[in-house]
C-alpha positions in Angstrom: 15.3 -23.7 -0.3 14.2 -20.3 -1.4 12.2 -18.3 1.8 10.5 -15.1 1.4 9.8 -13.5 4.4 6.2 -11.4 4.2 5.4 -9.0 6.5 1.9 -7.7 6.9 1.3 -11.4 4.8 -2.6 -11.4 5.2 -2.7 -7.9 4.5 -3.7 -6.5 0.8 -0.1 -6.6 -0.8 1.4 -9.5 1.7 -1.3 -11.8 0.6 -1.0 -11.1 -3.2 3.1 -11.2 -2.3 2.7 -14.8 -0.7 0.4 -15.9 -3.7 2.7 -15.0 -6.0 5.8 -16.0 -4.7 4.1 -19.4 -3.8 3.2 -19.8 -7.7 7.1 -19.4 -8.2 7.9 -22.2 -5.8 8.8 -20.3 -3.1 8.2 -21.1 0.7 6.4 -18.3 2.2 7.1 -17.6 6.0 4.3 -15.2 6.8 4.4 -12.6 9.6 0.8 -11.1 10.7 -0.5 -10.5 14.2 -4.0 -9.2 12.4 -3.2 -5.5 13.8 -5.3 -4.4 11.4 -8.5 -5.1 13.8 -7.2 -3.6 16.3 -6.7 0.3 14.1 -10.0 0.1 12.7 -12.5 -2.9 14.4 -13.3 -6.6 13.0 -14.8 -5.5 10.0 -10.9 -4.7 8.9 -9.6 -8.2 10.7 -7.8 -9.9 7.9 -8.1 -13.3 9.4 -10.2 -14.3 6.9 -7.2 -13.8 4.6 -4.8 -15.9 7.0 -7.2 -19.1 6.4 -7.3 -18.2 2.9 -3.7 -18.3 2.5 -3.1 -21.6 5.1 -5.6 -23.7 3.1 -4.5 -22.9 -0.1 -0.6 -22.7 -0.1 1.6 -26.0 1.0 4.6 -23.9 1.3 3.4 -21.1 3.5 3.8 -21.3 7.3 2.3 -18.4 9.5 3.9 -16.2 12.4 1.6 -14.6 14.8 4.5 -12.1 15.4 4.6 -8.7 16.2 6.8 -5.9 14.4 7.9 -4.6 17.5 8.4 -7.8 19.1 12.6 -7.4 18.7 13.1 -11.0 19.9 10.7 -13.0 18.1 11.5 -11.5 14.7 15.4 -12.1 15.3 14.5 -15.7 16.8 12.1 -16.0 13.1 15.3 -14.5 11.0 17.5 -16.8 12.7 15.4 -20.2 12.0 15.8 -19.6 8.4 19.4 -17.6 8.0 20.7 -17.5 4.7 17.9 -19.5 2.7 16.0 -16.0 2.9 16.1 -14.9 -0.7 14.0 -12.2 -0.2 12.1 -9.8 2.4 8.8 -8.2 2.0 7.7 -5.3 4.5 4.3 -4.6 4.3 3.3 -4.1 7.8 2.3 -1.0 8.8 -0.4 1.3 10.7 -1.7 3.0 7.6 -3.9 5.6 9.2 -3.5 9.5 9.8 -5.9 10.0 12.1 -5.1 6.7 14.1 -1.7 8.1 14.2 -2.7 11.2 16.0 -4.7 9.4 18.0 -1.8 6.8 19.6 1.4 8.4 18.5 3.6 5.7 19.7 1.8 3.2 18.9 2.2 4.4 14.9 6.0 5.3 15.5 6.7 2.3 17.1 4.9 0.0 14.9 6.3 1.8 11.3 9.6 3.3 12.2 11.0 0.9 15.1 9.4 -2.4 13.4 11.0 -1.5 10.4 14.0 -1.2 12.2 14.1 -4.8 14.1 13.5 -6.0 10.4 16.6 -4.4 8.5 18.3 -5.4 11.8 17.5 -8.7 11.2 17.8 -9.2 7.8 21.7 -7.3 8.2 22.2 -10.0 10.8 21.0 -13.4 9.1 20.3 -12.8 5.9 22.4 -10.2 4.5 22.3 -10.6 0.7 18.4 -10.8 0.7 17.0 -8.2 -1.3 14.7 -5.7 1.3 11.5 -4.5 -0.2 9.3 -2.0 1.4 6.1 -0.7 0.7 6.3 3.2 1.8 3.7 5.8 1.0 3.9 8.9 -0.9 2.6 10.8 2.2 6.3 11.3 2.9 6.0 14.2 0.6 3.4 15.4 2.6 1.2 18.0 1.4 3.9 19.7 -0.8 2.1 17.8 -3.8 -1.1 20.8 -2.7 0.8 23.3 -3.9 1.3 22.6 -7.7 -0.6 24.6 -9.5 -3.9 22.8 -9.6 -7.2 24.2 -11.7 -10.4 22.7 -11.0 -12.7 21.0 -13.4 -15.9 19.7 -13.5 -15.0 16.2 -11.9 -11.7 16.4 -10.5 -8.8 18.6 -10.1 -5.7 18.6 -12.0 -2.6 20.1 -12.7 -1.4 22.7 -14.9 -0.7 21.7 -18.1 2.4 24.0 -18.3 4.1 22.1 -15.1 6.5 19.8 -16.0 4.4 16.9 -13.7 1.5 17.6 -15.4 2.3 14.7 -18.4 3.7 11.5 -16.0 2.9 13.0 -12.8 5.2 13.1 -9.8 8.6 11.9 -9.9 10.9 11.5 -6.9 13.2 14.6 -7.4 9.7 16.7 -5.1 11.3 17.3 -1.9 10.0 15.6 1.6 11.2 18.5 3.6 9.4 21.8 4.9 6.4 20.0 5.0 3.0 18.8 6.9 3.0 15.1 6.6 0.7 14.0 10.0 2.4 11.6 12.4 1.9 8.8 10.1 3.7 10.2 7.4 6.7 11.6 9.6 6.5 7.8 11.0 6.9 6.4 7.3 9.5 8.7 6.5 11.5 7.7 9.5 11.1 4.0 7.8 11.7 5.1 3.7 14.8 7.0 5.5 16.1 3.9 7.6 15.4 1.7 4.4 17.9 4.0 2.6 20.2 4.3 4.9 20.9 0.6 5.3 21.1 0.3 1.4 23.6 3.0 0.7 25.8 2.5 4.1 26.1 -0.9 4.6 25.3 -2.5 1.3 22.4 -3.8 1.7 20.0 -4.5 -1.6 16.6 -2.4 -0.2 13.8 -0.5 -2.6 11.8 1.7 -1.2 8.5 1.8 -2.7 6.4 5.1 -2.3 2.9 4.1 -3.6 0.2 5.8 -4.3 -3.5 3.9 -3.8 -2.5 1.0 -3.3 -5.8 -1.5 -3.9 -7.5 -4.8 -5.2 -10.0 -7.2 -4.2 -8.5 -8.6 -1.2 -8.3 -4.8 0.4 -10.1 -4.9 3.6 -11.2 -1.3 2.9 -12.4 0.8 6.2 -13.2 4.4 5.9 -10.2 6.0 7.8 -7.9 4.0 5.3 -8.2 1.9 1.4 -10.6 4.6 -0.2 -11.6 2.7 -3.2 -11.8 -0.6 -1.2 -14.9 1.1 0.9 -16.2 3.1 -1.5 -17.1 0.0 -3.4 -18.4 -1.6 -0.5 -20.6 0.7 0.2 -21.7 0.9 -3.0 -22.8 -2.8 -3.0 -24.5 -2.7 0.6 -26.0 0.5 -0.2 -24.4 2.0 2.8 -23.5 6.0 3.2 -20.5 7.4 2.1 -18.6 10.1 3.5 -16.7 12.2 1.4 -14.3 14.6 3.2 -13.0 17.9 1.5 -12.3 19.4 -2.5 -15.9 18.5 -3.4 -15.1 15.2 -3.7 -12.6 16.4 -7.0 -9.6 14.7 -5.2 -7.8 12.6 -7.4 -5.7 9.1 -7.0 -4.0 7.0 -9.0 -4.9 3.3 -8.1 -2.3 0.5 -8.5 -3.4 -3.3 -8.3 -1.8 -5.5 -5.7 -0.7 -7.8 -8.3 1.1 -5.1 -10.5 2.7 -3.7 -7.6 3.9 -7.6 -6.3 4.9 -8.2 -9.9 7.4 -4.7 -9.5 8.7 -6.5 -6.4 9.3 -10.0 -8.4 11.2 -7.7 -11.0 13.3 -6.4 -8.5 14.0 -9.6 -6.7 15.4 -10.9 -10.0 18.0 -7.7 -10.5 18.3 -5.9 -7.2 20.0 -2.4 -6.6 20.9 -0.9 -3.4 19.4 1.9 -1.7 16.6 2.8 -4.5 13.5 4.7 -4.1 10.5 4.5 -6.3 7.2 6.4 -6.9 4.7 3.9 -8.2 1.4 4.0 -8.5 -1.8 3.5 -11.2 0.2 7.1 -13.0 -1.7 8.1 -15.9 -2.9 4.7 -16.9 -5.2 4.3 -14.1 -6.7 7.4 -12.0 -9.7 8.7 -11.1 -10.9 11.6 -8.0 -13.6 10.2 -5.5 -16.6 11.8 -7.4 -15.5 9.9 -11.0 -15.0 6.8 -8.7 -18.8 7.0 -7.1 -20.1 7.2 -10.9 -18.5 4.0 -12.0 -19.7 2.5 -8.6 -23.4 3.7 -9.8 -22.8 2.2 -13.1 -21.7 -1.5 -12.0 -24.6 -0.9 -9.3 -27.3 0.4 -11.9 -28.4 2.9 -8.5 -27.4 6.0 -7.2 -25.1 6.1 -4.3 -26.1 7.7 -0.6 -23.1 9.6 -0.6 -22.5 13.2 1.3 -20.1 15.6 1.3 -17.7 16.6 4.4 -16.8 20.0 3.8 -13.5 19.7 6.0 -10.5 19.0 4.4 -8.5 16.5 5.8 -5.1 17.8 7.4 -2.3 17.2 5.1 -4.8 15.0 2.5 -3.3 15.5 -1.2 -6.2 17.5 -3.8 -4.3 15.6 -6.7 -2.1 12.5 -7.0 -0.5 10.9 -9.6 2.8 8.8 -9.8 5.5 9.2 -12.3 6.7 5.1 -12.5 9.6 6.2 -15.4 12.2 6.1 -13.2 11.2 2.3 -12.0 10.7 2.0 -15.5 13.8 2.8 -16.2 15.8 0.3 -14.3 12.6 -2.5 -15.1 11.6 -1.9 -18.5 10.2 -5.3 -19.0 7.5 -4.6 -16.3 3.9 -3.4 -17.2 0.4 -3.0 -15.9 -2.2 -5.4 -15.9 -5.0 -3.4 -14.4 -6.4 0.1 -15.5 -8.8 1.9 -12.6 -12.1 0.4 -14.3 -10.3 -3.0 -14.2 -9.1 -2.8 -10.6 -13.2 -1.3 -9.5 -14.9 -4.1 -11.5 -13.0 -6.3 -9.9 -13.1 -5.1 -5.9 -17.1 -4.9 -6.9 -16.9 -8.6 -8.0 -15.3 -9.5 -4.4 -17.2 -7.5 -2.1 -20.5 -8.5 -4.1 -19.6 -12.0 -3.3 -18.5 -11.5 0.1 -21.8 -9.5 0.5 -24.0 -12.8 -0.4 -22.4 -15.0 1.5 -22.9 -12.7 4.3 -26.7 -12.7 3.8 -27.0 -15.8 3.1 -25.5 -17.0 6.2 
């Protein structure tokens, strides 16, 4: 029996990761306590995705577990041993804001739950493969201080720096830097997920994404900007815009592409890697070039203002350099360009917006 365990399983990337593994003929054991409502309200519960994934997928078997519940993920871990093939660690507190807000709460959940996990897996399931989705805010906000130029609808780099073709590669340094408590959290994680892949052996990736998105993104305006930007565009509800005019750029990477990285990896694990990935320069866009494709799936304007406050720490321009993932995964592509991944979120939300009314 092959087990992947998903963490964070109803979440955006754990639901497309238990989909996806399920199609492979793989049992899923899911672990999801639905933290999610509790950062940012019910509109955020992923519950919804929890049914979703029980109804539809014979080999998937839920755990309302906590990350930081020590016991119960070593008791879960233990159940299954060595048929664990693989681990998938999604879970997280996503938010800078919330972090400041309920510092332990974010250290405890992304730092020491990550820890229980690698614990675990060490322990039962050594020669499973340890996947984890980490953010590009370990960087920080050294990415702000490129040399950016503005331009009518976004802000880029200099065409003379040596990021300015792929975008950012892994070799920018996480040090001397503001990252917010989340993003010191997360690197406490990427680090530990290191650390147990070059010192004991262990086969973990560290995956440092960029915007990480798709229709199943329960998008809420403190985190998932292009999840909630389309959502408001199809309930015609304000959108906030916070800092550099709206010019801020992302690249956007669909669940499934970045779940199809992991099922490459799976297949030839290394030990101890780290990855930028992201939408790079197939598939970006800033906020402002976002809220015009909104308007034209919508056929109306947006009610959208701008927050002239910058954000503490929030990148002005972000783009991921995948060619060193590429390098050791050469057959992997991308499905999903950023008009592919918006039509797509504006598909599900407009559903999910009738049912709603009709109900």
């Amino acid at each position: 029996m092959s087990v992947v365990v998903i963490t964070g399983s109803s979440g955006l990337i754990g639901a497309e990761a238990s989909r996806f593994f399920a199609a492979k003929g793989w049992e899923i054991a899911g672990i999801d306590n639905d933290m999610r409502s509790s950062f940012f309200g019910p509109d955020a519960s992923t519950a919804w995705s929890r049914r979703q994934l029980e109804a539809s997928l014979s080999g998937y078997r839920h755990y309302d577990i906590d990350v930081r519940d020590q016991a119960a993920i070593d008791k879960t871990f233990s159940h299954y041993g060595k048929d664990i093939c693989l681990v998938i660690h999604t879970a997280a507190q996503p938010s800078h804001d919330w972090a400041a807000r309920a510092p332990f709460v974010d250290f405890s959940v992304n730092a020491v739950g990550t820890l229980h996990l690698l614990e675990a897996t060490r322990a039962h399931s050594p020669e499973a493969p340890f996947l984890f989705t980490s953010t590009n805010k370990v960087y920080g906000d050294t990415p702000n201080r490129l040399p950016l130029v503005e331009l009518a609808t976004r802000w880029e780099v200099s065409d003379e720096h040596p990021f300015a073709k792929h975008g950012i590669d892994e070799s920018m340094s996480i040090d001397q830097t503001l990252h917010s408590l989340f993003g010191a959290s997360k690197v406490a994680a990427d680090v530990l997920v290191q650390e147990y892949g070059r010192y004991f052996g262990m086969k973990t990736a560290c995956f440092r994404g960029g915007c990480l998105t798709g229709p199943g993104h329960a998008g809420t305006q403190l985190h998932g900007f292009l999840a909630y930007l389309v959502k408001c565009a199809v309930t015609d509800t304000p959108y906030t815009v916070f800092g550099y005019g709206g010019k801020q750029v992302r690249d956007n990477i669909h669940s499934f592409d970045l779940v199809n990285a992991f099922w490459h990896v799976a297949m030839r694990p290394r030990s101890g890697e780290v990855y930028n990935i992201g939408g790079g320069r197939h598939s970006n866009c800033s906020v402002i070039e976002a809220i015009h494709k909104c308007e034209q799936l919508t056929g109306r304007k947006m009610r959208w203002s701008l927050n002239g406050a910058n954000r503490s720490g929030d990148h002005i321009w972000w783009i991921s350099d995948n060619r060193r993932f590429h390098s050791h995964y050469p057959d992997w592509s991308m499905h999903y360009d950023v008009d592919g991944i918006i039509r797509e979120i504006f598909e599900a939300a407009s559903e999910r917006s009738s049912r709603s009314l009709a109900s």
